[in-house]
N, CA, C and O atoms as a DFTB+ gen file, in Angstrom:
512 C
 N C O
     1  1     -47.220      -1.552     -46.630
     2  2     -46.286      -0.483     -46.419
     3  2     -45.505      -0.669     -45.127
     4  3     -44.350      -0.255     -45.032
     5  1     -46.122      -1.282     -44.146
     6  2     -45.249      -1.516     -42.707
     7  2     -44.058      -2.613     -43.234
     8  3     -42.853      -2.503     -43.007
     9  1     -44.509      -3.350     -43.753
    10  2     -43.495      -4.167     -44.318
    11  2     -42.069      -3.584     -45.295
    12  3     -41.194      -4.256     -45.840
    13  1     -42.137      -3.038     -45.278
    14  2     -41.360      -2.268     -46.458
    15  2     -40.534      -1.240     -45.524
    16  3     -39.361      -0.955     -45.766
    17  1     -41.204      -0.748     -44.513
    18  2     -40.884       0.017     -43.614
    19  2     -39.644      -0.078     -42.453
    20  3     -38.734       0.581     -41.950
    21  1     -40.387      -1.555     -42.412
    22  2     -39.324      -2.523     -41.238
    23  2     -38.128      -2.860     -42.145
    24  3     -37.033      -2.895     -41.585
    25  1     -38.174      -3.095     -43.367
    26  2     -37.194      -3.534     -43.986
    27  2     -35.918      -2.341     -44.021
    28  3     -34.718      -2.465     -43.776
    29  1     -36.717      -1.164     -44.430
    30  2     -35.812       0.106     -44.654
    31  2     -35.279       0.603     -43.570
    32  3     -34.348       1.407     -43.514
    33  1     -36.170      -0.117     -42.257
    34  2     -34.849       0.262     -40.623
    35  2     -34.103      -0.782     -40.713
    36  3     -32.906      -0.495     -40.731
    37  1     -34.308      -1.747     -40.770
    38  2     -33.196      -3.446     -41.013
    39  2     -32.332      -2.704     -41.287
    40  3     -31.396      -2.424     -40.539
    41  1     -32.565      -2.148     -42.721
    42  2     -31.297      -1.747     -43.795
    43  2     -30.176      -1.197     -42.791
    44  3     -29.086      -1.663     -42.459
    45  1     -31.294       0.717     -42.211
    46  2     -30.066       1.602     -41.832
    47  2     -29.455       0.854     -40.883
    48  3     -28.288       0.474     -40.980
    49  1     -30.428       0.536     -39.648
    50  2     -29.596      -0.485     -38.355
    51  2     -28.379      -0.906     -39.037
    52  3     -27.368      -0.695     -38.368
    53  1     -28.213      -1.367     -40.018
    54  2     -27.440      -2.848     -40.523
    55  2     -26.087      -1.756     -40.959
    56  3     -24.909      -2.096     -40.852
    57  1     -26.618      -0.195     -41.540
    58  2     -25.378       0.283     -42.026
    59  2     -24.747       0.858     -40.885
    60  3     -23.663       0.322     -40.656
    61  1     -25.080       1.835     -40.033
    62  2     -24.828       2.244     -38.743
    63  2     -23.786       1.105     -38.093
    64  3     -22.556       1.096     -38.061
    65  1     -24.565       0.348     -37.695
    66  2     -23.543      -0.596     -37.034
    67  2     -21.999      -1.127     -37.077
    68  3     -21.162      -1.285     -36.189
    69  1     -21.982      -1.337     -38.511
    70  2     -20.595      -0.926     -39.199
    71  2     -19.964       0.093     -39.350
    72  3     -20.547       0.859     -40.117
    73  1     -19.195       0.402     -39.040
    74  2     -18.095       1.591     -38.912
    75  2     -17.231       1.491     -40.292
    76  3     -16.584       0.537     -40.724
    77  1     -17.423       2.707     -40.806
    78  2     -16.375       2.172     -42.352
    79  2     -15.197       2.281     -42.746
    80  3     -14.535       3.303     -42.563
    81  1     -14.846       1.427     -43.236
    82  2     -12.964       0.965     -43.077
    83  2     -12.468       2.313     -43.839
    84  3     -12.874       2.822     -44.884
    85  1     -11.553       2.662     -43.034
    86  2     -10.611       4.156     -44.160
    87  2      -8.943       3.157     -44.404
    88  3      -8.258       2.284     -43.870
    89  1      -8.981       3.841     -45.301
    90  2      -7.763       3.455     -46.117
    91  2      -6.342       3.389     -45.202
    92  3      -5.600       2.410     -45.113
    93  1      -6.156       4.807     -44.496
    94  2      -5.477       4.487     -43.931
    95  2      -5.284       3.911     -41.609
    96  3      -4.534       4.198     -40.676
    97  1      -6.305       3.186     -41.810
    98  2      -6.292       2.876     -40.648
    99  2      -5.442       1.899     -39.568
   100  3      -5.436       2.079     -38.350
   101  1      -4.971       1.191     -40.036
   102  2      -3.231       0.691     -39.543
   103  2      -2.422       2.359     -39.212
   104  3      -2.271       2.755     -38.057
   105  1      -2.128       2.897     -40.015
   106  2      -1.399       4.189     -39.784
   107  2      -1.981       4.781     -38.616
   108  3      -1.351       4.705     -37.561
   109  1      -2.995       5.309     -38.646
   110  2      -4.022       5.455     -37.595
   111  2      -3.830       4.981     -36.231
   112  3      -3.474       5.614     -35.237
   113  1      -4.127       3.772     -36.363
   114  2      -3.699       3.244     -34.944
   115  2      -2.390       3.143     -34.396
   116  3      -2.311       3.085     -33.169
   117  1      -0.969       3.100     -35.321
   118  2      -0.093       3.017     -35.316
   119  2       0.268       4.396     -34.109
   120  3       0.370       4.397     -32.882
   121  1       0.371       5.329     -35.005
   122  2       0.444       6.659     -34.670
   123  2      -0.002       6.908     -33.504
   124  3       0.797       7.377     -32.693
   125  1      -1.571       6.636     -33.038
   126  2      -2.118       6.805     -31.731
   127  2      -1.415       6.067     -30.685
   128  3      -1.023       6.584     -29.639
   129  1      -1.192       4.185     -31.177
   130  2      -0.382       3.842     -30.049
   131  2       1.047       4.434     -29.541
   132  3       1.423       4.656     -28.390
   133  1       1.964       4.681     -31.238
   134  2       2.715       5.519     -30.315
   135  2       2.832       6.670     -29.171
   136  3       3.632       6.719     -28.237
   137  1       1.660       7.706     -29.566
   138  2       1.482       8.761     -28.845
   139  2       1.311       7.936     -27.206
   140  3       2.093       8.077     -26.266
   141  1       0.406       7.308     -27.220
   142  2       0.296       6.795     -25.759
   143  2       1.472       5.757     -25.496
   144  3       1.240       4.947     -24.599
   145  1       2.332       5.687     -25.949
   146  2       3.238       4.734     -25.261
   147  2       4.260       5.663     -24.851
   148  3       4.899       5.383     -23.837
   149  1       4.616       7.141     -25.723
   150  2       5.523       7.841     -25.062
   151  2       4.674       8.843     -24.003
   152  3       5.292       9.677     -23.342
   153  1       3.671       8.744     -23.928
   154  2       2.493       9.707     -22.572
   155  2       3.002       8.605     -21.260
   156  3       3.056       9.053     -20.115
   157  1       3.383       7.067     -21.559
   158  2       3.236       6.490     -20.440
   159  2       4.758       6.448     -20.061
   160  3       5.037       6.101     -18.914
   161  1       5.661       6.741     -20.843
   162  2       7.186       6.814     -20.602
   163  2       7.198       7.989     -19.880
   164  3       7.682       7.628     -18.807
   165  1       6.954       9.240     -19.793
   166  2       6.954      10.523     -19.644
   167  2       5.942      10.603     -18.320
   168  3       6.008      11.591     -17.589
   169  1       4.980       9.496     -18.033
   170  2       4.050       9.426     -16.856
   171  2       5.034       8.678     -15.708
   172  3       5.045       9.106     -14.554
   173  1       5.883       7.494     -16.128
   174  2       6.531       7.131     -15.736
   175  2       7.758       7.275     -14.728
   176  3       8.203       6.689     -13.741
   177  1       8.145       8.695     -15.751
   178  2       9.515       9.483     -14.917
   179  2       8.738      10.514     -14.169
   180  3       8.589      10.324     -12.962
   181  1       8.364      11.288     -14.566
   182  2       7.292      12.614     -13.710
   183  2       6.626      11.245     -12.635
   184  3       7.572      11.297     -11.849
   185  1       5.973      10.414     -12.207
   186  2       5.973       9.922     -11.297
   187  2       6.918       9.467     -10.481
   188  3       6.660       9.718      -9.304
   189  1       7.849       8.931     -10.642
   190  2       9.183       8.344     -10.542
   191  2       9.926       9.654      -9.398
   192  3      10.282       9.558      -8.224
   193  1       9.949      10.951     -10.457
   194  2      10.348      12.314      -9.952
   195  2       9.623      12.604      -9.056
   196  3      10.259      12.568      -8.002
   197  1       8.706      12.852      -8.925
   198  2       7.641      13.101      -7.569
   199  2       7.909      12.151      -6.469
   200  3       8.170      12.494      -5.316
   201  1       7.839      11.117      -6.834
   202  2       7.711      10.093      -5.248
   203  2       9.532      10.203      -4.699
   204  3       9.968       9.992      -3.567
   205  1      10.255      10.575      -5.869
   206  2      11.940      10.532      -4.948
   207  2      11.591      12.487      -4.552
   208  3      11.269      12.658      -3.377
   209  1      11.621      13.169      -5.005
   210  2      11.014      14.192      -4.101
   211  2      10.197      14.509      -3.084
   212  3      10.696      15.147      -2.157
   213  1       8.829      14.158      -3.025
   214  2       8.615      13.236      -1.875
   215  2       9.055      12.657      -0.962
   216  3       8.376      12.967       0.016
   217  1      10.112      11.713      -0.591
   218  2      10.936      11.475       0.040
   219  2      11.616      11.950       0.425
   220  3      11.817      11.699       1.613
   221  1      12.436      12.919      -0.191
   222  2      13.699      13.905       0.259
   223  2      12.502      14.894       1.097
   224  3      12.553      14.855       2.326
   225  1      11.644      15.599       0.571
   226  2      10.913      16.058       1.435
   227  2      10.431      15.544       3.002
   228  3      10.565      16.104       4.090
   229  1       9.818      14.241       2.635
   230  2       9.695      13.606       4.187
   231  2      10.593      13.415       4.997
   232  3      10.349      13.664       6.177
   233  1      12.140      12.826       4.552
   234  2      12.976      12.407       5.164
   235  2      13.838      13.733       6.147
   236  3      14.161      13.683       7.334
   237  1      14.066      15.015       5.018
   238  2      14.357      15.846       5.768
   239  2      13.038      16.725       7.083
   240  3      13.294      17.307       8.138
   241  1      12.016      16.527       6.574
   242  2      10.954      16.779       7.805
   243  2      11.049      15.986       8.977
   244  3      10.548      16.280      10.063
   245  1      11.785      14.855       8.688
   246  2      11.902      14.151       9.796
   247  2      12.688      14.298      10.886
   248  3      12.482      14.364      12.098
   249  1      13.918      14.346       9.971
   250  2      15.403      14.991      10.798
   251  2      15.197      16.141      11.123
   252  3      15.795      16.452      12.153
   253  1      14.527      17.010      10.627
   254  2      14.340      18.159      11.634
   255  2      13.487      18.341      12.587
   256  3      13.508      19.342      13.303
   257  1      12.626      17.373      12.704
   258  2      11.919      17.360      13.733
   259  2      12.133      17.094      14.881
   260  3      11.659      17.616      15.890
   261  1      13.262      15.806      14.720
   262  2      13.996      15.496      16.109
   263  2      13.089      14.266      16.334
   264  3      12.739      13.958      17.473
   265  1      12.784      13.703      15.460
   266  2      11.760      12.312      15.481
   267  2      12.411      11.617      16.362
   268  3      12.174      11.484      17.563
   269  1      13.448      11.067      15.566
   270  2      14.619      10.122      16.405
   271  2      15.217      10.470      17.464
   272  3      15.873       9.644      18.099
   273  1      15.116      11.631      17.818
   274  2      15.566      11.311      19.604
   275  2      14.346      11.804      20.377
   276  3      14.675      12.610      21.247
   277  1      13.100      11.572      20.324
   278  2      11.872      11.662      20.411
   279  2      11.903      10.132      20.996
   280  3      12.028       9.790      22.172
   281  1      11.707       9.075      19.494
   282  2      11.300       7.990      19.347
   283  2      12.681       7.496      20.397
   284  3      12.341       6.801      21.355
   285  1      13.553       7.678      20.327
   286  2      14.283       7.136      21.759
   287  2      14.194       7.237      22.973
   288  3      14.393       6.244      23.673
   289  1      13.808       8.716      23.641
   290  2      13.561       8.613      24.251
   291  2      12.432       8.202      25.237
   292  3      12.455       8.098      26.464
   293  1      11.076       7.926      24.005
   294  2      10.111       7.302      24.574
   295  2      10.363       5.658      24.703
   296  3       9.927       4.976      25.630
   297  1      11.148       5.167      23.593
   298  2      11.653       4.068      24.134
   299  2      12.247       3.511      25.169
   300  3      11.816       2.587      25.859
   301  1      13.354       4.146      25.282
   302  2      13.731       3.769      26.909
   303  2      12.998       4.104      27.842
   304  3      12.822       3.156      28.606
   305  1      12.444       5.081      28.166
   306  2      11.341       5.613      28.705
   307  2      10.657       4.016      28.925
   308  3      10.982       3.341      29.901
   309  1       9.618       3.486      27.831
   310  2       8.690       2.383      28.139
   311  2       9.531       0.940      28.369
   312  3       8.971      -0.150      28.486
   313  1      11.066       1.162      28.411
   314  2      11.622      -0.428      28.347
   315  2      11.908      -0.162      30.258
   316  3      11.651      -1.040      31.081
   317  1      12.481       1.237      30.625
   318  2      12.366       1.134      32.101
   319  2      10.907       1.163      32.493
   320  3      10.952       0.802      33.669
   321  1       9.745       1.364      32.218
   322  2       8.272       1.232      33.247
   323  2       8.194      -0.567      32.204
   324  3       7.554      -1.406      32.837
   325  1       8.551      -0.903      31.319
   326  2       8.221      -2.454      31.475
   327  2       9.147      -3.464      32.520
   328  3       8.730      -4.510      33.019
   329  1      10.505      -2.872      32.714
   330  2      11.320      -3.275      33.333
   331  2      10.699      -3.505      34.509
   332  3      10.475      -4.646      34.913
   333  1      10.289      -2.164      35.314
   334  2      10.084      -2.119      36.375
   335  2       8.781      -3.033      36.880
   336  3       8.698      -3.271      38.085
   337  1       7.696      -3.581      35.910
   338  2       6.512      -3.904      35.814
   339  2       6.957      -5.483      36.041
   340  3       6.389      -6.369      36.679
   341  1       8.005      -5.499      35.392
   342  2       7.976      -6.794      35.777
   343  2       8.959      -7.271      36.476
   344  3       9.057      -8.493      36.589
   345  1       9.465      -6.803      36.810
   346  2      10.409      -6.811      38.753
   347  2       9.273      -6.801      39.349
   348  3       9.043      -7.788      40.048
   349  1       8.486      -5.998      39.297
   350  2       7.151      -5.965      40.343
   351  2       6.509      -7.659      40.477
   352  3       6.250      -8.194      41.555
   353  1       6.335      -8.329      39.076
   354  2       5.750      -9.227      38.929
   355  2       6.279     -10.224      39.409
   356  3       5.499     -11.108      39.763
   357  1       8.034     -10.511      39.640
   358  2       8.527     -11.426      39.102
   359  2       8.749     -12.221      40.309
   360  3       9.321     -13.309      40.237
   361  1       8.182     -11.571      41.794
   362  2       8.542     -12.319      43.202
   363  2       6.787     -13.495      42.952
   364  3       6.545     -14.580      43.481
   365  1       5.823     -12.602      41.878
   366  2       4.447     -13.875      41.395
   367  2       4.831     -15.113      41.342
   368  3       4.542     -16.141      41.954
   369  1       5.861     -14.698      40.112
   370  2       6.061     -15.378      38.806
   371  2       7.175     -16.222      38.786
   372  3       7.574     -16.729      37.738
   373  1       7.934     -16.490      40.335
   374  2       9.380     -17.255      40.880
   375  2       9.312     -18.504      39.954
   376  3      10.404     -18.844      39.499
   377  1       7.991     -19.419      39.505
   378  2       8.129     -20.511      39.285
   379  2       8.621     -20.270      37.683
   380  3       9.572     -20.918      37.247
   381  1       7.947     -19.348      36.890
   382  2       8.356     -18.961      35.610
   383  2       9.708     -18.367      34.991
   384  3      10.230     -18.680      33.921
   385  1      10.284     -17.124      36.245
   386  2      11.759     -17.130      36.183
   387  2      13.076     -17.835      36.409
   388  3      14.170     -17.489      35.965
   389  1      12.779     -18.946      37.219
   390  2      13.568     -20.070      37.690
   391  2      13.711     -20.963      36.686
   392  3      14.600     -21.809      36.792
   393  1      12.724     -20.938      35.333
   394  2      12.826     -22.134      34.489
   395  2      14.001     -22.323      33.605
   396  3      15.108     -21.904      33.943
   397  1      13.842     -22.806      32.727
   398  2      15.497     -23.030      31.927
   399  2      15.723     -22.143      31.370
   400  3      16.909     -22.070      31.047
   401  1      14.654     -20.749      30.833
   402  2      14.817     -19.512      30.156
   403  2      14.632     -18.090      30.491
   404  3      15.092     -17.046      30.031
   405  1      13.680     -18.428      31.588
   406  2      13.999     -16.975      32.783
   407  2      13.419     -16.000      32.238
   408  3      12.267     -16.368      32.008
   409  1      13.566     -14.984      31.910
   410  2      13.439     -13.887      32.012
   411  2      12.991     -13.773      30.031
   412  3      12.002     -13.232      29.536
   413  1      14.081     -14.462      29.349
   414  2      14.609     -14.190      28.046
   415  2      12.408     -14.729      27.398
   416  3      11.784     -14.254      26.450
   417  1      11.910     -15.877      28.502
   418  2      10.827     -16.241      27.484
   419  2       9.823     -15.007      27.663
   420  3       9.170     -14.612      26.697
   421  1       9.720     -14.417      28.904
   422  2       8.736     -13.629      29.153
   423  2       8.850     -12.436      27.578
   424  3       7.902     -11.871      27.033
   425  1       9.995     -12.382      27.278
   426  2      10.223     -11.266      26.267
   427  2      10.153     -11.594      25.062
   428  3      10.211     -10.899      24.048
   429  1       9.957     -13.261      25.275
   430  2       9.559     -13.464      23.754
   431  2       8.579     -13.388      23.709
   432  3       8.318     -12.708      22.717
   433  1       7.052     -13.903      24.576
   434  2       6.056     -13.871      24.911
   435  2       5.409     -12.646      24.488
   436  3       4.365     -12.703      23.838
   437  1       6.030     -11.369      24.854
   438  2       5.622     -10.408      24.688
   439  2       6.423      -9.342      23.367
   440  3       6.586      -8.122      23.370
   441  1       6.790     -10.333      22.360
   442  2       7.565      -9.761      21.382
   443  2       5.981     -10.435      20.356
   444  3       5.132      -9.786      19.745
   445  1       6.129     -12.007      20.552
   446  2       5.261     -12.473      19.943
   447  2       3.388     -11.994      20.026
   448  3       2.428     -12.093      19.261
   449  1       3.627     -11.469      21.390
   450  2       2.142     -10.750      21.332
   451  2       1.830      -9.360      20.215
   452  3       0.779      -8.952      19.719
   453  1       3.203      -8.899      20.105
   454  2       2.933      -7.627      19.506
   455  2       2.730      -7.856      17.961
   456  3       1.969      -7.215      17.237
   457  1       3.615      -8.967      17.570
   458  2       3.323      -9.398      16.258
   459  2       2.351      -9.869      15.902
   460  3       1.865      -9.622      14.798
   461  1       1.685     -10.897      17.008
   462  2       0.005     -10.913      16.458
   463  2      -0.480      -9.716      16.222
   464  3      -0.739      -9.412      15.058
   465  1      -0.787      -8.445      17.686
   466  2      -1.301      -7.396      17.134
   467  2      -0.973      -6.972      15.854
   468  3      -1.944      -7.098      15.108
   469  1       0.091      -6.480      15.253
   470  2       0.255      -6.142      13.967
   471  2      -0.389      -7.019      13.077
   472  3      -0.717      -6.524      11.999
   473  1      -0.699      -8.434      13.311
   474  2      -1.080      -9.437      11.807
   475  2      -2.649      -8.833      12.227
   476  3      -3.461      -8.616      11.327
   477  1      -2.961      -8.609      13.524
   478  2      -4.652      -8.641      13.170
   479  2      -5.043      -7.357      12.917
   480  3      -6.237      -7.224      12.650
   481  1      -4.132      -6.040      12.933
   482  2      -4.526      -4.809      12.715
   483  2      -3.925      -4.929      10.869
   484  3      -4.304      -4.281       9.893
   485  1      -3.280      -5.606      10.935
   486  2      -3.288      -5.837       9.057
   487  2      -4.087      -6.314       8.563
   488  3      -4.049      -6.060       7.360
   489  1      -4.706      -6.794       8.774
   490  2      -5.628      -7.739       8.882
   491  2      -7.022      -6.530       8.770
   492  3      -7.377      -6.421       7.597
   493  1      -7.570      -5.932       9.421
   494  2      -8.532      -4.782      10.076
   495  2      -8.264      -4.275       8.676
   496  3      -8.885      -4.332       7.615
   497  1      -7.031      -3.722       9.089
   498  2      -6.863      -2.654       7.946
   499  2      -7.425      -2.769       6.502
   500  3      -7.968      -1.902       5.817
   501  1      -7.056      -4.522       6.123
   502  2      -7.710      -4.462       4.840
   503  2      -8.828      -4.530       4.156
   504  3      -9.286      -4.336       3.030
   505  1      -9.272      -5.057       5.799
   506  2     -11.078      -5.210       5.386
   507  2     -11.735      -3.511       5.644
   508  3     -12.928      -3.210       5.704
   509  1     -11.108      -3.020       5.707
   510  2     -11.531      -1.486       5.991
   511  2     -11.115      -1.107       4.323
   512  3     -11.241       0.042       3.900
């Protein structure tokens, strides 16, 4: 009787497993893919719409904030205390300003420092 037993779970296992074909199942899938291909057209623009709203939102938060003459004036602000930092330096540094580029390398020097910082805080960033 165990024998007979095992056979009659074989069986159901064996029917279960198969899923049974309906007649119209092409239609079926047809139909469903359309539905999701116009959900992703319609996800598409409603995203699309949000992120350019979004923007108009940020952009005017910005201008009214007075960002930009903020961000200027801290700029000049830090280009006169670098200015001055390095007038301070530069009676050191006679042998470095006298050279064939003067003044122009120190600022590349320190253009190129900042761009490393940015590659290694990109860098940070992604392993975070």
């Amino acid at each position: 009787m165990a024998m007979a037993e095992m056979e009659v779970e074989r069986t159901i296992e064996r029917l279960f497993a198969r899923a049974p074909e309906s007649a119209d199942a092409d239609l079926f899938a047809e139909r469903v893919q359309r539905r999701l291909d116009r959900g992703w057209a319609a996800r598409r623009v409603l995203i699309g719409a949000a992120g350019l709203v979004g923007g108009v939102i940020g952009a005017s938060q910005l201008i009214m904030s007075n960002l930009f003459s903020r961000a200027e004036a801290a700029s000049s602000e830090s280009a006169r205390v670098l200015t001055s930092g390095v007038r301070q330096l530069a009676p050191q540094a006679e042998w470095l300003l006298n050279g064939p580029a003067g003044i122009e390398a120190i600022w590349l020097v320190a253009g190129l420092a900042v761009v490393a910082m940015g590659l290694v805080l990109t860098r940070i960033i992604e392993e975070i």
